[in-house]
C-alpha positions in Angstrom: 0.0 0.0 0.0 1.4 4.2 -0.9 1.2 5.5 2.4 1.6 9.3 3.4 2.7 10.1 6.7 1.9 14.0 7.7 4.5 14.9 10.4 7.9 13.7 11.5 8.0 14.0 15.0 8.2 11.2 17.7 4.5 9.7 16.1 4.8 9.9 12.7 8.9 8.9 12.3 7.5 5.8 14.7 4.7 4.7 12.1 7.4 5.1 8.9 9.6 3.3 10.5 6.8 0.7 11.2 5.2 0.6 8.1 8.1 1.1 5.6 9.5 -2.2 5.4 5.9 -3.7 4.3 4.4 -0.5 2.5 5.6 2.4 -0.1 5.6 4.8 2.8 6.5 8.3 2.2 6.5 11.0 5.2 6.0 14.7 4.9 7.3 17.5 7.4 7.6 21.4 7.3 11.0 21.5 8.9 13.1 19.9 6.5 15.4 19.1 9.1 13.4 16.5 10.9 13.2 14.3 8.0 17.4 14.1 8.0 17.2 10.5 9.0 14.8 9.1 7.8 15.4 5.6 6.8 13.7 3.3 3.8 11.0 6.0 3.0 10.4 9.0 0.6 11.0 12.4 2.3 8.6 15.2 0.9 9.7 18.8 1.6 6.6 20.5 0.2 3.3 19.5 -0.6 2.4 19.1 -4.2 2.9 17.3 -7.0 4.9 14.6 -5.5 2.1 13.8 -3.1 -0.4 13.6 -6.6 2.5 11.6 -8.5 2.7 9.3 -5.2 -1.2 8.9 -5.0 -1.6 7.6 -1.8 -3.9 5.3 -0.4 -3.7 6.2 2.7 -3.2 9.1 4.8 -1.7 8.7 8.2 -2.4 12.3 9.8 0.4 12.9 12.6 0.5 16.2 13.0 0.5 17.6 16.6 -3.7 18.0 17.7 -3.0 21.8 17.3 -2.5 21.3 13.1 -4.1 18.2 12.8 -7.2 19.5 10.9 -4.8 22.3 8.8 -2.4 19.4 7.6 -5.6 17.5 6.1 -6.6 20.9 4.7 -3.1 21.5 2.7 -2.6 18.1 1.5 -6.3 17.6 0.2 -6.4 18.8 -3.0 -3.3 16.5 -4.2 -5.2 13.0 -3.6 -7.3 11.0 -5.5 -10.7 10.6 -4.6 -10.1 7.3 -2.9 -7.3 7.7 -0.5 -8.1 7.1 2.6 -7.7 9.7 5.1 -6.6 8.6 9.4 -5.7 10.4 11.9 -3.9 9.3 15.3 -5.2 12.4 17.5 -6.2 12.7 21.1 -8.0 14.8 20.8 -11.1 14.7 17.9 -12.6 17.9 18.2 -13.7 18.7 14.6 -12.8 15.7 13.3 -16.2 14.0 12.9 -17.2 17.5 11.0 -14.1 17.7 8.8 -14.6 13.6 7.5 -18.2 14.5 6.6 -17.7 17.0 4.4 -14.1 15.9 2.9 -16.0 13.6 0.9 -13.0 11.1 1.0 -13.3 7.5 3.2 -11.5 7.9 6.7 -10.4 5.8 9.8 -9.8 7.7 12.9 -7.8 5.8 16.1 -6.2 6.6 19.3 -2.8 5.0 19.9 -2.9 5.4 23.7 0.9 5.2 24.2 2.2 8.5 24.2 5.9 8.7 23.4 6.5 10.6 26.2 6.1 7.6 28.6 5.8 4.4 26.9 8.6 2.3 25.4 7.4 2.3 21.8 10.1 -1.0 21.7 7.4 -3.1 23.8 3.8 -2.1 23.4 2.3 -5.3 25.1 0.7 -3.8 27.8 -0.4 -0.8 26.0 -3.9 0.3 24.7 -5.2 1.7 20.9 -9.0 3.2 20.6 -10.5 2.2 16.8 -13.6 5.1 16.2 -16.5 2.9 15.3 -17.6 5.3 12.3 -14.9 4.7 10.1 -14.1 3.0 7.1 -14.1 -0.8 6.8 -11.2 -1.0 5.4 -9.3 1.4 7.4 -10.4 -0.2 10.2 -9.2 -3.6 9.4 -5.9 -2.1 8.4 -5.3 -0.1 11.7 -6.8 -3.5 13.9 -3.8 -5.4 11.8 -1.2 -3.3 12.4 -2.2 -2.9 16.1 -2.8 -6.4 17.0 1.1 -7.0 15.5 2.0 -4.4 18.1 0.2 -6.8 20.6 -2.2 -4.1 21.3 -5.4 -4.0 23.3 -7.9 -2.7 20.9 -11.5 -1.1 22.0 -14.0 0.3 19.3 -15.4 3.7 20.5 -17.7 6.3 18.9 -16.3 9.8 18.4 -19.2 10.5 21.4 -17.4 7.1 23.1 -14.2 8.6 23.1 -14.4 11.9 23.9 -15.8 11.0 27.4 -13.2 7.9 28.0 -10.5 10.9 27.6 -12.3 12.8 29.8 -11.5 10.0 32.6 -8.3 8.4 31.4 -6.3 11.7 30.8 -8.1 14.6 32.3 -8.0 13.2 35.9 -4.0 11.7 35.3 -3.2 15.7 33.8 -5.1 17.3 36.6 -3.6 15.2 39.5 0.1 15.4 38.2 -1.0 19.6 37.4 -1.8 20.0 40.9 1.0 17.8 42.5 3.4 20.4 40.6 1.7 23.7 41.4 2.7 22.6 45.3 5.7 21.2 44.7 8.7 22.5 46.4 12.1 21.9 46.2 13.3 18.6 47.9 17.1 18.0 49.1 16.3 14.4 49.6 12.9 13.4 47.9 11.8 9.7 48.1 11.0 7.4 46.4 7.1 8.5 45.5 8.0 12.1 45.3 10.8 11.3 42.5 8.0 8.8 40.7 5.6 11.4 40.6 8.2 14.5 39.7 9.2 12.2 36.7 5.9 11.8 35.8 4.6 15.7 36.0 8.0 16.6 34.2 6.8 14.1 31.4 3.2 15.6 30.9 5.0 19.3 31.3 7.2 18.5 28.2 4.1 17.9 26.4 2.8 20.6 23.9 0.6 23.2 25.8 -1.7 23.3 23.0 -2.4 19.4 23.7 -2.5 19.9 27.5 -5.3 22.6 26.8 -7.4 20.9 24.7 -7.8 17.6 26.4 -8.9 19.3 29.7 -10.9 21.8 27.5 -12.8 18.2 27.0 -16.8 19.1 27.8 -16.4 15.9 30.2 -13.3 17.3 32.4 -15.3 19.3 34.4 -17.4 16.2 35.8 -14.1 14.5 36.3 -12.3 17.7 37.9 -15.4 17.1 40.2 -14.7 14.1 41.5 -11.2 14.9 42.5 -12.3 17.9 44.6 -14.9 15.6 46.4 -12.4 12.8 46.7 -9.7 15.7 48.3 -12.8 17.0 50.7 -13.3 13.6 51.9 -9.8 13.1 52.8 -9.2 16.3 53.8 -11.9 16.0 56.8 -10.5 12.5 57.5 -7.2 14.1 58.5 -8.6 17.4 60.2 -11.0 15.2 62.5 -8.3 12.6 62.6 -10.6 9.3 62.3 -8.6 6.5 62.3 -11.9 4.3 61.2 -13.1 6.8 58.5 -9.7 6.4 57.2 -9.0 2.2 56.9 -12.4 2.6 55.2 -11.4 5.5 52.9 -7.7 3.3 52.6 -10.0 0.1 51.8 -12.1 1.5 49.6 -9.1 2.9 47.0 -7.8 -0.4 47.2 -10.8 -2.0 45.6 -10.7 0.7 43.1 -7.4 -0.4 42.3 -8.2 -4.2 41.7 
């Protein structure tokens, strides 16, 4: 299969690298520079008439969320009629809206292993999210691809997914956001301060663009909600210091945990 990557950063330079030894893969980036090493795939510097010479089938969109829909928007008009257009975004606002009226078939999924944390050498215990609208065809192709990467798969709608980000990243960003807004200097830290400064300076390296719009979700807020009930709970626990209220509170986060 012709496949066009859109983007060479940590993402996209994984999926050519994947993809290139089994598929005519060519990848596209702005910065000229970030396609320098490359390996076993066609480097586009602008894009034109080698994308409508290439003709590709397929579309893998992996520009960062904040130019996802703008990359789709400059490299439309050089593709036949048939190529199927994906993206591998977090975030999907607009993106049911933009696939209706490019008139072209799509597949839109969720790798849920950012690079920032997981080892993209050992997937096995990492997560993809397949959006049920898409093509048939796409579909199949990304469910291939991420069953070789011995991933779990789940089938969300746009709807679906929007709210499981809402819970699965919006209450992770919020906890590490607040943990860091209190954080102070530590001469000796432990162990579980360390673990959780190396995860908040992970999510801080993130783009802030990406950061915004996942807990600009319309579900965070619920989920924001929960924390502060969770923290006025705990907090009361500690100010009455009830030893009972908190085994109970202990046992009960436990379970959660199972």
């Amino acid at each position: 299969m012709r496949i066009l990557i859109l983007g060479a950063g940590k993402m996209g330079s994984f999926f050519c690298d994947l993809l290139s030894f089994d598929h005519d893969v060519a990848i596209y980036d702005y910065d000229p520079k970030r396609l320098r090493f490359t390996y076993n795939a066609r480097r586009f510097t602008e894009l034109g008439e080698e994308v409508r010479e290439f003709a590709p089938e397929l579309v893998i969109n992996a520009a960062t969320v904040k130019y996802t829909l703008q990359a789709f928007e400059a490299v439309l008009p050089y593709l036949p009629e048939t190529t199927i257009l994906s993206d591998i975004a977090s975030v999907k606002t607009g993106l049911p809206e933009f696939y209706a009226a490019a008139g072209h078939p799509f597949v839109s999924t969720h790798p849920m292993f950012g690079p920032t944390f997981a080892s993209l050498s050992n997937l096995s215990q990492e997560n993809a999210i397949i959006i049920k609208e898409g093509d048939f065809l796409g579909k199949v192709f990304f469910r291939d691809l991420y069953n070789k990467l011995h991933l779990h798969i789940e089938e969300y709608t746009f709807e679906e997914h929007d709210t499981t980000i809402a819970y699965s990243l919006s209450i992770p960003f919020a906890s590490s956001l607040v943990f860091a807004g209190v954080m102070k200097h530590q001469d000796a830290p432990g162990t579980t301060f360390k673990r959780h400064m190396a995860i908040a300076r992970g999510l801080m390296s993130e783009d802030d663009y990406l950061l915004s719009e996942i807990l600009f979700n319309p579900n965070t807020s619920d989920q924001l909600e929960k924390i502060r009930t969770q923290l006025a709970e705990l907090r009361d626990i500690v100010d009455t210091r009830d030893s009972d209220r908190m085994t109970a509170y202990l046992e009960r986060v436990r379970k959660n945990l199972e």
